[in-house]
C-alpha positions in Angstrom: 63.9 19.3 -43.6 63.4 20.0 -40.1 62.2 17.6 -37.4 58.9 16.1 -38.3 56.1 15.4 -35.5 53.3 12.6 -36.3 49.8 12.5 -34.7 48.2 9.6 -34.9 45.0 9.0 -33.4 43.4 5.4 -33.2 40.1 4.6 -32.4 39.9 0.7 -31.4 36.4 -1.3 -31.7 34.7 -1.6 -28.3 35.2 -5.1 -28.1 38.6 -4.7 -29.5 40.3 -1.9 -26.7 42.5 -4.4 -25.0 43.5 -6.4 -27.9 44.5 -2.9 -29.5 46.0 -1.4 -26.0 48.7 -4.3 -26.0 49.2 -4.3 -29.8 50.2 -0.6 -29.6 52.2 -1.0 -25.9 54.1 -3.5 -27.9 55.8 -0.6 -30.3 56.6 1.1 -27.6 60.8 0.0 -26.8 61.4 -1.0 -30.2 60.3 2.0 -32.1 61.9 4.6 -29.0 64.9 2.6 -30.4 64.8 3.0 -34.0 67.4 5.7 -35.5 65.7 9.0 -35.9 63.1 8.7 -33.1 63.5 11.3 -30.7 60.2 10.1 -28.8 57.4 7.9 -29.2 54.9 8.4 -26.4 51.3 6.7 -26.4 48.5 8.9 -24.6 44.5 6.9 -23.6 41.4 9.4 -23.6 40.1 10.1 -20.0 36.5 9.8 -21.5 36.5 7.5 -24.5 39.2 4.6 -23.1 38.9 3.1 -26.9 41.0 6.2 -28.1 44.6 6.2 -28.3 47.2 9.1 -29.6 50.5 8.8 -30.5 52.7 12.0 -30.4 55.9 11.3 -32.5 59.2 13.7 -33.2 61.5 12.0 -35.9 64.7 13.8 -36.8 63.6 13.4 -40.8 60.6 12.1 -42.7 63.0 9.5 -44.1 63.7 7.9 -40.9 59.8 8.0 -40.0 59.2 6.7 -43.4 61.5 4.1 -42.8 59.9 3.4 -39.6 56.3 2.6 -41.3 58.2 0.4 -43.3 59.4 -1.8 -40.2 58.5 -5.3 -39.1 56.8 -4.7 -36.0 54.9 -2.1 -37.4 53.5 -4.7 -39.7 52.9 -7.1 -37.1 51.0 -4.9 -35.0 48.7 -4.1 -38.3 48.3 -7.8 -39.2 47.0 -8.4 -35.1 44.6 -5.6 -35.2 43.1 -5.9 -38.6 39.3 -5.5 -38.1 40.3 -4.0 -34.4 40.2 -0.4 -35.7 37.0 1.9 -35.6 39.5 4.9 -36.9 42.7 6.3 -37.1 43.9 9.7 -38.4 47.6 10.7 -39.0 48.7 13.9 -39.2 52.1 15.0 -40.2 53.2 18.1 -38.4 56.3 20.8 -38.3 56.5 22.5 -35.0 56.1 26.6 -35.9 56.8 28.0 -32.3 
């Protein structure tokens, strides 16, 4: 399989944008790290400052998959439990 992109958007609770801001900052190193990650970047809506993207490129779907399995993925869900209006994930292959 060729390289796989992810699109995540997250949508945190109005009360909840800073508490979700640093939860997701917190991914940042570690996951850039993680075998198979070829970049991890974390983009905050000019308009709505509650919604976050992540744009992802993973050599496989294995080595992403292995990613949602990690620790600090985990941690960051048990810390923003309740925190999250919305998210969407999209799993993309780049055609041109």
């Amino acid at each position: 399989m060729s390289k796989l992109t992810i699109v995540a958007s997250i949508v945190a609770k109005e009360d909840k944008l800073e508490l979700v801001k640093a939860e997701l900052l917190k991914m940042i190193d570690i996951t850039r790290a993680e075998e198979g990650c070829i970049d991890f970047n974390l983009h905050q809506d000019n308009e709505n400052p509650a919604h976050f993207l992540f744009y992802e490129n993973w050599t496989s779907r294995e080595l992403w998959q292995t990613h949602m399995g990690s620790a600090h993925l985990a941690q960051y869900m048990a810390a923003t439990e309740g925190a999250i209006e919305l998210f969407t994930l999209y799993e993309m292959k780049q055609i041109a």
